[in-house]
C-alpha positions as CSV (number, residue, x, y, z in Angstrom):
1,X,-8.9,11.3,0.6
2,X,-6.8,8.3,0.3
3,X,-7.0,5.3,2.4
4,X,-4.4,3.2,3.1
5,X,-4.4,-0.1,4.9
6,X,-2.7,-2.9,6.5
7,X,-4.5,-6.4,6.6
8,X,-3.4,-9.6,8.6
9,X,-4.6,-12.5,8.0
10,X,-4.5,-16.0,9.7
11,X,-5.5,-19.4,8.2
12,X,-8.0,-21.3,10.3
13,X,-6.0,-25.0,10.9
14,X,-5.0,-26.9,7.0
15,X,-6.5,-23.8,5.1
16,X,-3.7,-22.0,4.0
17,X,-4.0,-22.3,0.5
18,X,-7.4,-21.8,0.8
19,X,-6.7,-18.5,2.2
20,X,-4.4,-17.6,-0.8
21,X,-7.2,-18.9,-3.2
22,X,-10.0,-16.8,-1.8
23,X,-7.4,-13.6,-1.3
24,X,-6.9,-14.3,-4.9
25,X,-10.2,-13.2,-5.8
26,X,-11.1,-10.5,-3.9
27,X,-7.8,-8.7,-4.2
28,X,-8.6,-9.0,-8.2
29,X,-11.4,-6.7,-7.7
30,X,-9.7,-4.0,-6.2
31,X,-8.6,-1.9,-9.3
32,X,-13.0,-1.9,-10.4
33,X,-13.0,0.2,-7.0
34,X,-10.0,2.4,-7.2
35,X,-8.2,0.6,-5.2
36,X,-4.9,-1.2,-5.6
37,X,-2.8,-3.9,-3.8
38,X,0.5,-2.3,-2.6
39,X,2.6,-5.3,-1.6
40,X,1.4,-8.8,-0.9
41,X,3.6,-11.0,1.7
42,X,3.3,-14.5,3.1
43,X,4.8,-15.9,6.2
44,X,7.1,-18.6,5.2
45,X,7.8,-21.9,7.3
46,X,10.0,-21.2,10.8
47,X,8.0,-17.8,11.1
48,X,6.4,-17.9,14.6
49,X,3.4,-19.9,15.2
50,X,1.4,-17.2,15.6
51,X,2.2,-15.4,13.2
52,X,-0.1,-13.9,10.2
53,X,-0.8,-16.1,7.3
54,X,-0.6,-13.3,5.0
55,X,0.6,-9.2,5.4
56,X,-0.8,-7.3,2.6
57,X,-0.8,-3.3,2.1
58,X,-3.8,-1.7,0.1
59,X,-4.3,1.5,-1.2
60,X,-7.9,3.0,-2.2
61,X,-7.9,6.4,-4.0
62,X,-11.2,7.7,-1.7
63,X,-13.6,6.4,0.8
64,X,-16.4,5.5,-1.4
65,X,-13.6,2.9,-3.6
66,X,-13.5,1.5,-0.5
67,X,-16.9,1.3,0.5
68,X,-17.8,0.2,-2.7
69,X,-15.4,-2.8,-2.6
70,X,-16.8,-3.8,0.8
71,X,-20.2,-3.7,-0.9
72,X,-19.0,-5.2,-3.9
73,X,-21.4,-8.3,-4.3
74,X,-18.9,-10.5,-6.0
75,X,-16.8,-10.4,-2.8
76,X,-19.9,-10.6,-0.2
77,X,-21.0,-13.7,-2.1
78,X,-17.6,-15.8,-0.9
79,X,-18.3,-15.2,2.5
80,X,-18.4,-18.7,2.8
81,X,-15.2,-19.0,1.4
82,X,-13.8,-16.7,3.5
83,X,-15.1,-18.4,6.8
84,X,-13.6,-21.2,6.4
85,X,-10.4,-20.3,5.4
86,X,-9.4,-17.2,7.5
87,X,-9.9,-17.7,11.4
88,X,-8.6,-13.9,12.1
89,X,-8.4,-10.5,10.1
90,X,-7.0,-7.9,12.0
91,X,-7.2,-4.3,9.8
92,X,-5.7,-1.0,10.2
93,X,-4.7,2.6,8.6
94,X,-1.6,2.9,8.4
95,X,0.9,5.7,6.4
96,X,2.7,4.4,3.7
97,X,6.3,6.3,3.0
């Protein structure tokens, strides 16, 4: 079963490009999980103030590449990372066509 995604992200306040750094990471590890980044956007200046940081499509081949890169203790041991640079992750399914 495949498992396809949509991920927003927004920046807290300043930590924009420490929201690309950490994405930078944990999107490396995808492919260890059978997973793979579809298309990678970012919102560029004029876009509306609420908008997402970051818009990225992933793919995982079955539920337990996901899983797994949840899990994945490289990625759970940048939580801290992650706090402080993303204020909001908002996550769905979604059909890619």
């Amino acid at each position: 079963m495949t498992i396809q995604l949509c991920v927003l992200l927004w920046a807290r306040p300043g930590a924009v490009d420490a929201l690309n750094a950490y994405e930078d990471k944990v999107l490396a590890l995808l492919a260890e999980h059978d997973g793979r980044l579809v298309q990678r956007a970012r919102t560029v200046d004029g876009a509306a103030p609420d908008a997402p940081a970051e818009v990225q499509l992933i793919e995982f081949r079955s539920r337990s590449g996901y899983d797994g890169f949840l899990a994945d203790p490289r990625r759970t041991a940048l939580s801290a990372e992650r706090d402080a640079a993303i204020a909001r992750t908002d996550l769905f399914p979604v059909a890619l066509t």
